[in-house]
Predicted model as a PDB file, atoms N, CA, C, CB and O in Angstrom, pLDDT in the B-factor column:
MODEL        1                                                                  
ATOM      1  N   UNK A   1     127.098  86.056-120.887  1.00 83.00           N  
ATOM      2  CA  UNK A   1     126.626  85.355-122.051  1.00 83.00           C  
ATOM      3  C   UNK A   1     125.817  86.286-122.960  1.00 83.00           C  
ATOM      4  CB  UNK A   1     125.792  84.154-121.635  1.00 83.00           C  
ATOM      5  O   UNK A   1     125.859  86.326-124.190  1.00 83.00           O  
ATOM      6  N   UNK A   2     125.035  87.064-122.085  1.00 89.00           N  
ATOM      7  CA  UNK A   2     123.728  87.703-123.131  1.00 89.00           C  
ATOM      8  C   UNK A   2     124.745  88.878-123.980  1.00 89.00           C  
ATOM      9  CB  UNK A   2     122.035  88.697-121.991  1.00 89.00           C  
ATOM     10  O   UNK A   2     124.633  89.209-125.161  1.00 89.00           O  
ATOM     11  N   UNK A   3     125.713  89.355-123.013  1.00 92.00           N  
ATOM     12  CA  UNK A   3     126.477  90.782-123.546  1.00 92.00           C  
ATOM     13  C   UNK A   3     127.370  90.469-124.752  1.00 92.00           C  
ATOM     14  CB  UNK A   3     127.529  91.502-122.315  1.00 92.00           C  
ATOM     15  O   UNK A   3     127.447  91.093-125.811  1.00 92.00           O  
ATOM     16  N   UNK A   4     128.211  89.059-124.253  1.00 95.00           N  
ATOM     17  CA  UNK A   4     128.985  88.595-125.446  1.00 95.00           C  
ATOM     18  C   UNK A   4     128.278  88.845-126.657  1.00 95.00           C  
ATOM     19  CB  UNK A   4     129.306  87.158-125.390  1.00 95.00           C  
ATOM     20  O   UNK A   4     128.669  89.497-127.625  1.00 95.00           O  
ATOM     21  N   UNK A   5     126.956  88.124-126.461  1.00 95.00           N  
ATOM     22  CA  UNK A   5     126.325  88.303-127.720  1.00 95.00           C  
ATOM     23  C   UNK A   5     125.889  89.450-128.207  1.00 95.00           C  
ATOM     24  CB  UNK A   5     125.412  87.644-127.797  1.00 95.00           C  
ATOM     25  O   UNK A   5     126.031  89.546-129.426  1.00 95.00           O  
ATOM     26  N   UNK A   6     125.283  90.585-127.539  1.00 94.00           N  
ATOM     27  CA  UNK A   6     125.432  92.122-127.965  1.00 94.00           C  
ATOM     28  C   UNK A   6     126.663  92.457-128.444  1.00 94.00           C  
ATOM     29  CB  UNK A   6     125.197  93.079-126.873  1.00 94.00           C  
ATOM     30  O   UNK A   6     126.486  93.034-129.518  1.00 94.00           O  
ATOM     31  N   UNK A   7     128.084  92.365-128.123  1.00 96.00           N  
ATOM     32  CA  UNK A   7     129.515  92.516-128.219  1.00 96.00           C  
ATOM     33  C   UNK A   7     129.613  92.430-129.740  1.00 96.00           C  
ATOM     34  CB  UNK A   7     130.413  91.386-127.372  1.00 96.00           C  
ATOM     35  O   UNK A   7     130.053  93.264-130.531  1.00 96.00           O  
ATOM     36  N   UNK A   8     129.011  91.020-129.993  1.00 96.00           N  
ATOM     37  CA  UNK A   8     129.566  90.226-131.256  1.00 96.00           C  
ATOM     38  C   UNK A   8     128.323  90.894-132.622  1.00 96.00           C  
ATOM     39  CB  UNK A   8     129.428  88.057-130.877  1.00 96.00           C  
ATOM     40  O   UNK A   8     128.553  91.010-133.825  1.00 96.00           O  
ATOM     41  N   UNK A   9     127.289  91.164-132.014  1.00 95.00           N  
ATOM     42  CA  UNK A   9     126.758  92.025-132.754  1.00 95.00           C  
ATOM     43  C   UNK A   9     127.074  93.335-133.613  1.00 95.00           C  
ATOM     44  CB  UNK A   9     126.151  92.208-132.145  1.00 95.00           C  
ATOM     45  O   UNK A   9     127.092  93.624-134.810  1.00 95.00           O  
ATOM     46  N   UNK A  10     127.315  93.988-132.384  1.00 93.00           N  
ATOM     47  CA  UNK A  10     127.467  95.297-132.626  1.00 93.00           C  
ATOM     48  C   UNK A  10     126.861  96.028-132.601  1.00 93.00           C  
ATOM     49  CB  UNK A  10     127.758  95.563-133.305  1.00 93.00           C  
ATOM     50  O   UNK A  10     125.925  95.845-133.379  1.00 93.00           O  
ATOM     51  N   UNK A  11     126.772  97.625-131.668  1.00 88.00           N  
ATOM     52  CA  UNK A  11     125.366  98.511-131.470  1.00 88.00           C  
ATOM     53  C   UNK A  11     124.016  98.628-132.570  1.00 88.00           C  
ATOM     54  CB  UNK A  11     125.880 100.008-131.365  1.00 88.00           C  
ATOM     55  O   UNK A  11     122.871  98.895-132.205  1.00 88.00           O  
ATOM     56  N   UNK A  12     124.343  98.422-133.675  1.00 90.00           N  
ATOM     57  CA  UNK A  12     123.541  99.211-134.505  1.00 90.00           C  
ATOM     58  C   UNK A  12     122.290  97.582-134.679  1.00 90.00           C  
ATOM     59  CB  UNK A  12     124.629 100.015-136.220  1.00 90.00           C  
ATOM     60  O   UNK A  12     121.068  97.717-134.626  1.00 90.00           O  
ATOM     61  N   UNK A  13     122.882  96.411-134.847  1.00 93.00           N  
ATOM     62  CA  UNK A  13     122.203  94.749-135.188  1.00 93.00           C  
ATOM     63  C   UNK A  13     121.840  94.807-133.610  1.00 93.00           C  
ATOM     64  CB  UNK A  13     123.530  93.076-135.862  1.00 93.00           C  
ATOM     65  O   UNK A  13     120.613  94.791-133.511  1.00 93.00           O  
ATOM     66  N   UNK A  14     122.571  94.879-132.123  1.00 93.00           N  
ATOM     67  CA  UNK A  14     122.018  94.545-131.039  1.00 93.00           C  
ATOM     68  C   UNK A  14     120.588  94.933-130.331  1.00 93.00           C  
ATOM     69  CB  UNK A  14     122.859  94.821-130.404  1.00 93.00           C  
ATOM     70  O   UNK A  14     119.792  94.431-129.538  1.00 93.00           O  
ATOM     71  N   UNK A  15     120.787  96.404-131.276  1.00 93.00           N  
ATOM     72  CA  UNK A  15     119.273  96.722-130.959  1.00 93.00           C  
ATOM     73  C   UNK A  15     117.863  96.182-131.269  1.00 93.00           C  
ATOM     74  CB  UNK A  15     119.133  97.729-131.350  1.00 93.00           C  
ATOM     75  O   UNK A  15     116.809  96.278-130.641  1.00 93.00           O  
ATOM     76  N   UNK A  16     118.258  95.426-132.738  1.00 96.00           N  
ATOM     77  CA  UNK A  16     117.321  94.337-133.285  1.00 96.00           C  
ATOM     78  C   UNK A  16     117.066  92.878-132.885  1.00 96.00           C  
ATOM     79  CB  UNK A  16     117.645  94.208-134.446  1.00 96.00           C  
ATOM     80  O   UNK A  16     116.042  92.225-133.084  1.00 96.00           O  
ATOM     81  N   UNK A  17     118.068  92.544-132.352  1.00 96.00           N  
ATOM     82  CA  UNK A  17     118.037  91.490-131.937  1.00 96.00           C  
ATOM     83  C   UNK A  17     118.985  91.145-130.610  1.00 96.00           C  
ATOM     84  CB  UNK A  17     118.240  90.825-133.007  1.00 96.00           C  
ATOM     85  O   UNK A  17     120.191  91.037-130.388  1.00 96.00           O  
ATOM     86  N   UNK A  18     117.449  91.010-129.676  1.00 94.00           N  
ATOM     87  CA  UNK A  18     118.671  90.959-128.234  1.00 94.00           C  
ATOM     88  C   UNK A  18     118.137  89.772-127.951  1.00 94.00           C  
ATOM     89  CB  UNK A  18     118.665  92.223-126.706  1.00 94.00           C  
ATOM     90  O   UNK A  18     117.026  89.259-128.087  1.00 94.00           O  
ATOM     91  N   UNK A  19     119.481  89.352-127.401  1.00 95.00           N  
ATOM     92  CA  UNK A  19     119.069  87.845-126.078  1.00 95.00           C  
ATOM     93  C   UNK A  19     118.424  87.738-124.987  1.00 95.00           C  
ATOM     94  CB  UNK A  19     120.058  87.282-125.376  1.00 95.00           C  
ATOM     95  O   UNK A  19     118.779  88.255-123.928  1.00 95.00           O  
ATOM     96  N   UNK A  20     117.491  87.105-125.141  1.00 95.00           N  
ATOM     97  CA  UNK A  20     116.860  86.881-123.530  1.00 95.00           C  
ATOM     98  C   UNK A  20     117.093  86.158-122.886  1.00 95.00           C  
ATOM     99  CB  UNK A  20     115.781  86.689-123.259  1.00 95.00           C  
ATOM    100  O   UNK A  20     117.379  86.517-121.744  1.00 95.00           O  
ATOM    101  N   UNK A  21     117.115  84.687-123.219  1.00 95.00           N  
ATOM    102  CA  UNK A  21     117.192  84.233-122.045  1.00 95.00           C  
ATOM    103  C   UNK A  21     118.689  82.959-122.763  1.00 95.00           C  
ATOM    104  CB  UNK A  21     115.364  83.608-121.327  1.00 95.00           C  
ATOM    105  O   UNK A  21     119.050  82.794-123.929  1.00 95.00           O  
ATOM    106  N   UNK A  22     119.283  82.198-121.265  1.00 97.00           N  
ATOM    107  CA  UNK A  22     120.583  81.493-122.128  1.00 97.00           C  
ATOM    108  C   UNK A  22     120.065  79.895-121.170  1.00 97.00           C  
ATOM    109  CB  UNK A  22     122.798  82.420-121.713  1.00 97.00           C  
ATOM    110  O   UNK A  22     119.954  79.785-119.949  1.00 97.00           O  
ATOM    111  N   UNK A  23     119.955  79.397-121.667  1.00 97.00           N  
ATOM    112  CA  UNK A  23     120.113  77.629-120.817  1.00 97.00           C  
ATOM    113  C   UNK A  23     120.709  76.768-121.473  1.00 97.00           C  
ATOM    114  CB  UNK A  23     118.778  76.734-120.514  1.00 97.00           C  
ATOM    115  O   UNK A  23     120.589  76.801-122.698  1.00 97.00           O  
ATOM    116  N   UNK A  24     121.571  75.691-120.813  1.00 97.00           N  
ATOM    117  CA  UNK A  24     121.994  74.782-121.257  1.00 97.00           C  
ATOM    118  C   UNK A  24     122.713  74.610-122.767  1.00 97.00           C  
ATOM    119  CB  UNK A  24     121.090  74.173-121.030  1.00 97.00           C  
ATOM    120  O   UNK A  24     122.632  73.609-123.478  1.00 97.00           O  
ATOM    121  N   UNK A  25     123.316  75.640-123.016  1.00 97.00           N  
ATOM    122  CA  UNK A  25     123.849  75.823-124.042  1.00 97.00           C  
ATOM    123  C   UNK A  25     123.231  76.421-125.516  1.00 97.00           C  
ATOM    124  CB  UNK A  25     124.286  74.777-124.080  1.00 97.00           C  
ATOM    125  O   UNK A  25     123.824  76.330-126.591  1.00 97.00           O  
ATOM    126  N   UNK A  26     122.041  76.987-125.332  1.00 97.00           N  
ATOM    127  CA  UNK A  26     121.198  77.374-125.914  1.00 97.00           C  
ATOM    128  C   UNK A  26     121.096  78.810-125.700  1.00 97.00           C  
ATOM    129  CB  UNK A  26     120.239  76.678-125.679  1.00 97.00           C  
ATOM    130  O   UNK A  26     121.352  79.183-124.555  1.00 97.00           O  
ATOM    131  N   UNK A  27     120.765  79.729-126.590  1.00 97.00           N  
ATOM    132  CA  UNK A  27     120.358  81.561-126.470  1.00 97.00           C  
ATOM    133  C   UNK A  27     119.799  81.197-127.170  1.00 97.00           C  
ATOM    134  CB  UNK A  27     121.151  83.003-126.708  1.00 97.00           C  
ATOM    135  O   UNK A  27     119.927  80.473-128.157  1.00 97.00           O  
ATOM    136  N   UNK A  28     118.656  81.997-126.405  1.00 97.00           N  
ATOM    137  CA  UNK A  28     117.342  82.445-127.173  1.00 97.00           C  
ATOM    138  C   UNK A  28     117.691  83.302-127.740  1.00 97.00           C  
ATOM    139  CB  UNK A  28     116.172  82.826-126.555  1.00 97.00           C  
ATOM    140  O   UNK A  28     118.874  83.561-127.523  1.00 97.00           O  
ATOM    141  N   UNK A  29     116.779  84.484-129.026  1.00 97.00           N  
ATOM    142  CA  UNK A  29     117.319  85.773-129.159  1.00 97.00           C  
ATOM    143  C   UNK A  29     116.099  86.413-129.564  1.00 97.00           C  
ATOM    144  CB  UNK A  29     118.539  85.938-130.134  1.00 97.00           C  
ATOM    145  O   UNK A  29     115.358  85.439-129.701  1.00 97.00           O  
ATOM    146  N   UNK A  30     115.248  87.685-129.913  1.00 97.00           N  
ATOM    147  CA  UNK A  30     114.249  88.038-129.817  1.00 97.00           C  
ATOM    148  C   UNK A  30     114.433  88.875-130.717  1.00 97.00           C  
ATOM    149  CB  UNK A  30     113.813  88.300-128.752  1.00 97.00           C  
ATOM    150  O   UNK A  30     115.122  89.838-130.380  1.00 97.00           O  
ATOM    151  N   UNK A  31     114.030  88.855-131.842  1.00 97.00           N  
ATOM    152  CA  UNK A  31     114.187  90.025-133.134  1.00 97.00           C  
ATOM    153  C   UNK A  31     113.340  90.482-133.508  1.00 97.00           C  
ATOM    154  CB  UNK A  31     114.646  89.770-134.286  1.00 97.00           C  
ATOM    155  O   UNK A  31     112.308  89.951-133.920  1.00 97.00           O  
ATOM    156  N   UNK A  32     113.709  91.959-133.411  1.00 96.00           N  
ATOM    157  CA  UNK A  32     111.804  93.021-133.702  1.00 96.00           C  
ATOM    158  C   UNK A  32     111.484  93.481-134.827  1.00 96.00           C  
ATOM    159  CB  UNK A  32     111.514  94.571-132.945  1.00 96.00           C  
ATOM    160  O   UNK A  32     110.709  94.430-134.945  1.00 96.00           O  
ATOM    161  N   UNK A  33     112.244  92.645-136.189  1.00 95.00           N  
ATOM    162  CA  UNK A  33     112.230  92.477-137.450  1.00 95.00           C  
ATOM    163  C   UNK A  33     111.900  91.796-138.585  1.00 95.00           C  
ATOM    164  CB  UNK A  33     112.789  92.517-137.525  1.00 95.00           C  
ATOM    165  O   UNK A  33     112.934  91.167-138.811  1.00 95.00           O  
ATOM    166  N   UNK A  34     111.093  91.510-139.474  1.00 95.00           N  
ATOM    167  CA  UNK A  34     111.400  90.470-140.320  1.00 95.00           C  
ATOM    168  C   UNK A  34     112.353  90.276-140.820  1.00 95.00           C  
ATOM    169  CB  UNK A  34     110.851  90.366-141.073  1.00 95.00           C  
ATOM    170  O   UNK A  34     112.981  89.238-140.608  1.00 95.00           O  
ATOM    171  N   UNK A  35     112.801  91.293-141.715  1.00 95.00           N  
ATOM    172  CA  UNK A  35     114.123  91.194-142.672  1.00 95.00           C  
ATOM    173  C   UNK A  35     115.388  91.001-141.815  1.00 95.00           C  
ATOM    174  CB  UNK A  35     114.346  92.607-143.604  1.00 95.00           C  
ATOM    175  O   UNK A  35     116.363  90.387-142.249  1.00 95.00           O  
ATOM    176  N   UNK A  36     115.333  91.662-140.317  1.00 95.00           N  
ATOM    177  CA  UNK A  36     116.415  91.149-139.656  1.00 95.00           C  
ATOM    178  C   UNK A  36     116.428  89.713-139.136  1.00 95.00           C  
ATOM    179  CB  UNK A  36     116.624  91.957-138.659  1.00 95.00           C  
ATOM    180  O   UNK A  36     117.490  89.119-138.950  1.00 95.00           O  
ATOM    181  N   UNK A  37     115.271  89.182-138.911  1.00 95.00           N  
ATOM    182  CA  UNK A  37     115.153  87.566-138.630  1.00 95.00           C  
ATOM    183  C   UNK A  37     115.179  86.503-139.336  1.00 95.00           C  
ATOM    184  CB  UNK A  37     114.232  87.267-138.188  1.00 95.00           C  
ATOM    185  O   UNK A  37     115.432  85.352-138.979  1.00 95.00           O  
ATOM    186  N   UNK A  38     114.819  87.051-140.711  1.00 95.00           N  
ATOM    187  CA  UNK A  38     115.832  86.737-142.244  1.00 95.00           C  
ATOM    188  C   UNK A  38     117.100  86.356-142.265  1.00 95.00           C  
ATOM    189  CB  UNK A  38     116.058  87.885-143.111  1.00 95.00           C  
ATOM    190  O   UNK A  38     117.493  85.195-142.370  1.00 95.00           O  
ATOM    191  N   UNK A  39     117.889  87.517-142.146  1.00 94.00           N  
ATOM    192  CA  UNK A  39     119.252  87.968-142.035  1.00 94.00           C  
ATOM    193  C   UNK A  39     119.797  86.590-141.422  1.00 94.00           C  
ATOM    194  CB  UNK A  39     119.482  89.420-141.065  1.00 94.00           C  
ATOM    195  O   UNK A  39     120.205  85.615-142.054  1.00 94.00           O  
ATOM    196  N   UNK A  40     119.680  86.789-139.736  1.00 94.00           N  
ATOM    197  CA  UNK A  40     120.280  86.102-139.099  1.00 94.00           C  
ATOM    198  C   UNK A  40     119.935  84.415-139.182  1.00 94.00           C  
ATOM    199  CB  UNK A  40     120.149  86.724-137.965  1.00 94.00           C  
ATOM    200  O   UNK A  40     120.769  83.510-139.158  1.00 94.00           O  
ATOM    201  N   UNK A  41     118.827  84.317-139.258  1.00 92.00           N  
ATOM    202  CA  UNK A  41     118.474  82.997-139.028  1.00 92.00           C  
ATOM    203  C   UNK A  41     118.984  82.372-140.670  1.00 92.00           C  
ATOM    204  CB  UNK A  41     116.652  82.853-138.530  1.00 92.00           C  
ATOM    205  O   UNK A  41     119.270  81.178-140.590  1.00 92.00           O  
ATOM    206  N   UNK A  42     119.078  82.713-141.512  1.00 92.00           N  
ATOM    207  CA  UNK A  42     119.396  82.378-142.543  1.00 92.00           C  
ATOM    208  C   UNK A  42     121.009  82.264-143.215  1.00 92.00           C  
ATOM    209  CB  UNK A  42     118.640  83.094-143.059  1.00 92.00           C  
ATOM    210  O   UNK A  42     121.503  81.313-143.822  1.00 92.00           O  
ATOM    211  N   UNK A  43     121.579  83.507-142.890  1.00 91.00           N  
ATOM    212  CA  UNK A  43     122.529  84.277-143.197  1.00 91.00           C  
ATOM    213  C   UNK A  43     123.718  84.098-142.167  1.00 91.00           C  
ATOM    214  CB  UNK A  43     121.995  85.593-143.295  1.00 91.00           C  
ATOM    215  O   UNK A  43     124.557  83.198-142.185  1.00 91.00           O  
ATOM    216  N   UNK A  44     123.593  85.377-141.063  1.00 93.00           N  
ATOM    217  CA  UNK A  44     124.760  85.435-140.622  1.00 93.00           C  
ATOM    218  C   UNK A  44     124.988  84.666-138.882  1.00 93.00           C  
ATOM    219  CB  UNK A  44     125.042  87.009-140.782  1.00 93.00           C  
ATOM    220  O   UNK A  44     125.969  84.487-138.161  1.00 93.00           O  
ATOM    221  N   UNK A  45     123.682  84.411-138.773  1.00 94.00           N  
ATOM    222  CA  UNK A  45     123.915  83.968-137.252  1.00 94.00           C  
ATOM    223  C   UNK A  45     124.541  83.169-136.927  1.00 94.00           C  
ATOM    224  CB  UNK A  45     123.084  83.636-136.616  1.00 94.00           C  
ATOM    225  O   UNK A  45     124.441  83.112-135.701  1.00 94.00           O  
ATOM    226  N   UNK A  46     125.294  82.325-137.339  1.00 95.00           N  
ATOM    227  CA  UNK A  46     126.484  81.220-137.426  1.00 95.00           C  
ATOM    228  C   UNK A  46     127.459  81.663-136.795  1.00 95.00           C  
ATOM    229  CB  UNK A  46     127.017  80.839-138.752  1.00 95.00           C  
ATOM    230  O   UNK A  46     127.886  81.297-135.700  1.00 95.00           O  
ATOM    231  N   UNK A  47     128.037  82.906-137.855  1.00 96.00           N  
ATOM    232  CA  UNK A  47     128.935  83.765-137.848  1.00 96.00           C  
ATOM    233  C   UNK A  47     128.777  84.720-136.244  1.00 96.00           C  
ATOM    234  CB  UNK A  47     128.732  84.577-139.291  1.00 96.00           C  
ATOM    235  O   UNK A  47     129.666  85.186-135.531  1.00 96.00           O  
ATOM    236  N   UNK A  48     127.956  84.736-136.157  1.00 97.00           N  
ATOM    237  CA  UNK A  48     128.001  85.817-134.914  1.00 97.00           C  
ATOM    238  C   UNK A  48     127.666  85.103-133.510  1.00 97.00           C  
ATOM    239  CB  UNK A  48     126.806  87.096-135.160  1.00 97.00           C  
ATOM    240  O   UNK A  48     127.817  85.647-132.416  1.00 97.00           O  
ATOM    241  N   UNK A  49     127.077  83.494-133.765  1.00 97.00           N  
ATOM    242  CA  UNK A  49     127.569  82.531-132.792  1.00 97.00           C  
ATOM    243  C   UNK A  49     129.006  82.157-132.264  1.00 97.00           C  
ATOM    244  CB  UNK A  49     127.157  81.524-133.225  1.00 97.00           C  
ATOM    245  O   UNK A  49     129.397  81.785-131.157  1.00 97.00           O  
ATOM    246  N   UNK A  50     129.684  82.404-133.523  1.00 97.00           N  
ATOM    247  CA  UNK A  50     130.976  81.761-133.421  1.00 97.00           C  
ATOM    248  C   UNK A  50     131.741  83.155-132.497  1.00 97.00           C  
ATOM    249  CB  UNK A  50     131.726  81.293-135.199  1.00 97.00           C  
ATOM    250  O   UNK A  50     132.396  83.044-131.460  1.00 97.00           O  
ATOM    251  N   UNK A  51     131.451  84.290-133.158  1.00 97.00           N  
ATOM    252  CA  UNK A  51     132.051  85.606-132.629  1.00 97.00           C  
ATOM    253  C   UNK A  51     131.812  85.468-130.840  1.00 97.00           C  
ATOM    254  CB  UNK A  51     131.107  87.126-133.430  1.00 97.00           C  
ATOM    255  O   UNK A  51     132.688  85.382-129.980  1.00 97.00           O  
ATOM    256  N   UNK A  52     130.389  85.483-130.677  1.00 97.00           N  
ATOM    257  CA  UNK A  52     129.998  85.558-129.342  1.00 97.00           C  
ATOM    258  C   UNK A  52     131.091  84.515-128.287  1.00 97.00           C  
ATOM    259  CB  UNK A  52     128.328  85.075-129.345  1.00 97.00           C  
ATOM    260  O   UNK A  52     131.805  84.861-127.346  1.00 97.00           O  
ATOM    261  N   UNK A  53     130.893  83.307-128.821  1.00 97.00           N  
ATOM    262  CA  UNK A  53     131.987  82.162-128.502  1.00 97.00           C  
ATOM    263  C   UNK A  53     133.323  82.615-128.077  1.00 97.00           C  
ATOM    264  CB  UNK A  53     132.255  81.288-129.730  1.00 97.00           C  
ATOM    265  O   UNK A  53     133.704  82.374-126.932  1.00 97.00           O  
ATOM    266  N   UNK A  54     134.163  83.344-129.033  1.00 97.00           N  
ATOM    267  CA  UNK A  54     135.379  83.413-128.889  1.00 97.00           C  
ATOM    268  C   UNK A  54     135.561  84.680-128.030  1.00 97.00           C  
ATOM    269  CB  UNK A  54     136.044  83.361-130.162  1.00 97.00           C  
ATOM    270  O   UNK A  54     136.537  84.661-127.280  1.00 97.00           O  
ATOM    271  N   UNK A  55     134.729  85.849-128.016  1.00 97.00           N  
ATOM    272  CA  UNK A  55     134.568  86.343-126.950  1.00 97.00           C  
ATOM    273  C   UNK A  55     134.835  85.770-125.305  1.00 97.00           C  
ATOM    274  CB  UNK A  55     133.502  86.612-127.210  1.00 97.00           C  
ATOM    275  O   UNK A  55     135.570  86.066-124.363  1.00 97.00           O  
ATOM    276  N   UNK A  56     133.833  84.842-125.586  1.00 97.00           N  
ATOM    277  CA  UNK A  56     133.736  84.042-123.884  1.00 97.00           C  
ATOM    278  C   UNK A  56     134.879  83.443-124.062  1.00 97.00           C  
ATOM    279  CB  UNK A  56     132.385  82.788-123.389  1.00 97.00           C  
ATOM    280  O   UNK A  56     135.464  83.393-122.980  1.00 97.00           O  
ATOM    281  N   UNK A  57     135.682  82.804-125.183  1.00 97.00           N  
ATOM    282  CA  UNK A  57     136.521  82.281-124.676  1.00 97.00           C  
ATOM    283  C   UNK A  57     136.524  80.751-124.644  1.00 97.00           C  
ATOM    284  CB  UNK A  57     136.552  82.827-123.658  1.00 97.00           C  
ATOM    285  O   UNK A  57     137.494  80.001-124.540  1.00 97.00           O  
ATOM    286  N   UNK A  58     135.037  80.412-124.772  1.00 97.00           N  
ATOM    287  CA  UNK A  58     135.269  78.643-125.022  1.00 97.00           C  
ATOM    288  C   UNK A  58     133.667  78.646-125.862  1.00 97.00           C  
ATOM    289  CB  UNK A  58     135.402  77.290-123.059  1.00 97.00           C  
ATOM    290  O   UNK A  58     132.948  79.645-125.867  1.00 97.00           O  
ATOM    291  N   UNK A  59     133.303  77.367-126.528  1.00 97.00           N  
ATOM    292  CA  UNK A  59     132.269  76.828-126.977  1.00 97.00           C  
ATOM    293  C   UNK A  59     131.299  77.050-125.645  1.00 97.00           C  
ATOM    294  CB  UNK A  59     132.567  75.346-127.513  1.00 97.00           C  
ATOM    295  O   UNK A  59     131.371  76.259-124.704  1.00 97.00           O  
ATOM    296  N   UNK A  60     130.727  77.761-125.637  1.00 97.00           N  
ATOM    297  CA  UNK A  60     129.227  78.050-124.499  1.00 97.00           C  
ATOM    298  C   UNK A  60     128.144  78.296-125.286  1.00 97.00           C  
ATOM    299  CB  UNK A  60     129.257  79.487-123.394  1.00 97.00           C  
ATOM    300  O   UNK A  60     127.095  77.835-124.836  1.00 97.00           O  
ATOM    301  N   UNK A  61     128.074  78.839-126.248  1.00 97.00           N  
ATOM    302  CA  UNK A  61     126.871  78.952-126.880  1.00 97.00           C  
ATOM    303  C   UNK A  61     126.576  78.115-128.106  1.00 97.00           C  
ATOM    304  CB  UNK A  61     126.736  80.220-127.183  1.00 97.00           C  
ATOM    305  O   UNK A  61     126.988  78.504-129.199  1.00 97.00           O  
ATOM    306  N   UNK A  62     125.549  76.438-127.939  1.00 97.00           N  
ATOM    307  CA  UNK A  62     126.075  75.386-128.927  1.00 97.00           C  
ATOM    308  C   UNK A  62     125.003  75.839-130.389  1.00 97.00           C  
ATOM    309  CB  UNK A  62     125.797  73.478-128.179  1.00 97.00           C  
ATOM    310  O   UNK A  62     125.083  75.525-131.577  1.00 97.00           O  
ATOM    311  N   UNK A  63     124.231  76.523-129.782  1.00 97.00           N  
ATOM    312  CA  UNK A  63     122.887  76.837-130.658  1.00 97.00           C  
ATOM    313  C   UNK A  63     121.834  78.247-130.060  1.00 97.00           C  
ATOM    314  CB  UNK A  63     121.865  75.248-130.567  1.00 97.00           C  
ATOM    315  O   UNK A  63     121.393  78.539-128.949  1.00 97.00           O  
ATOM    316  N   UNK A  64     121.746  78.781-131.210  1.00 97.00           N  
ATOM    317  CA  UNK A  64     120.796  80.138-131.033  1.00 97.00           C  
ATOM    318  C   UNK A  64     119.750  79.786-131.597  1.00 97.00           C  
ATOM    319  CB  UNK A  64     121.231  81.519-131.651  1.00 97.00           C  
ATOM    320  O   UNK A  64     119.647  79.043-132.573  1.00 97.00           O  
ATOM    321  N   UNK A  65     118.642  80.488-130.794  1.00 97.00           N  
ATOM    322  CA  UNK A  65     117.215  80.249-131.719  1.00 97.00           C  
ATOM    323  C   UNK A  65     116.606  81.672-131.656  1.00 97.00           C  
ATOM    324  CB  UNK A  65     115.975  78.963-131.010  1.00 97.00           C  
ATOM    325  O   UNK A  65     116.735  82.389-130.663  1.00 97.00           O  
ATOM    326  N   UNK A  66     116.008  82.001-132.653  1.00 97.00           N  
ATOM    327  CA  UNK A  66     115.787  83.206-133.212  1.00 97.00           C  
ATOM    328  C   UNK A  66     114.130  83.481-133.177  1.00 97.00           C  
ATOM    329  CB  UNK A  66     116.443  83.197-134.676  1.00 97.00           C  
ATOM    330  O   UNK A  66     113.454  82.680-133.822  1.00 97.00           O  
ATOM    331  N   UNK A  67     113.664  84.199-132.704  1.00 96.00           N  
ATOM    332  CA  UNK A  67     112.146  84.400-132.302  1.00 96.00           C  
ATOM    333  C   UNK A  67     111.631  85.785-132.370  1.00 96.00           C  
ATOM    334  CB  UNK A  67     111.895  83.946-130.873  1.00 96.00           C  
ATOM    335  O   UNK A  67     111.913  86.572-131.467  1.00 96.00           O  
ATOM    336  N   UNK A  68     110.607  86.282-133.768  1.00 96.00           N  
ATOM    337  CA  UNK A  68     110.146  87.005-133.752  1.00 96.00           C  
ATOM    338  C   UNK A  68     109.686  87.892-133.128  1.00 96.00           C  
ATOM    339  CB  UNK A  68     109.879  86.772-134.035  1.00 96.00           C  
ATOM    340  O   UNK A  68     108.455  87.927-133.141  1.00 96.00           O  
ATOM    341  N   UNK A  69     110.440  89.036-132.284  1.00 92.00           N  
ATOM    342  CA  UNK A  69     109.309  89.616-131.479  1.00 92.00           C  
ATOM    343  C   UNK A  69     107.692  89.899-131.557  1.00 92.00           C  
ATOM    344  CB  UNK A  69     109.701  90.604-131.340  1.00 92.00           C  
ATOM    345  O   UNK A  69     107.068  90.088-132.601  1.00 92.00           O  
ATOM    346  N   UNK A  70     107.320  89.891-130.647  1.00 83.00           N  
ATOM    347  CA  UNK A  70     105.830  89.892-131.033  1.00 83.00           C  
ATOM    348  C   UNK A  70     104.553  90.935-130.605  1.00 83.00           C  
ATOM    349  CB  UNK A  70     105.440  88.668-130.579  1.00 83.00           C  
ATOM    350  O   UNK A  70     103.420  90.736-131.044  1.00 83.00           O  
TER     351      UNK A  70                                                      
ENDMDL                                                                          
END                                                                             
């Protein structure tokens, strides 16, 4: 689950924002950015939910939540 979502990233965004933890259909994700926690939470994280998804292969990830590293 956590890698799909690195996968669907891509090296250069995974480093900014990695997954920690996955439950119940939920990823957390931990971003050590503003402008990247911008980005995603606003922008593209939909898109890279859906990517991570088709990776695995079925709907597993129903919702990401995006959390400032701190």
């Amino acid at each position: 689950m956590l890698r799909a979502w690195s996968e669907a990233l891509g090296g250069a965004l995974a480093r900014h924002a990695r997954a920690v933890r996955f439950e119940r259909g939920e990823l957390f994700v931990e971003i050590d950015s503003a402008p990247h926690m911008h980005e995603l939470s606003n922008y593209t994280g939909e898109q890279y939910r859906a990517l991570a998804n088709t990776l695995l292969g079925s709907e597993q990830i129903r919702q990401v939540h995006f959390q400032l590293k701190r």
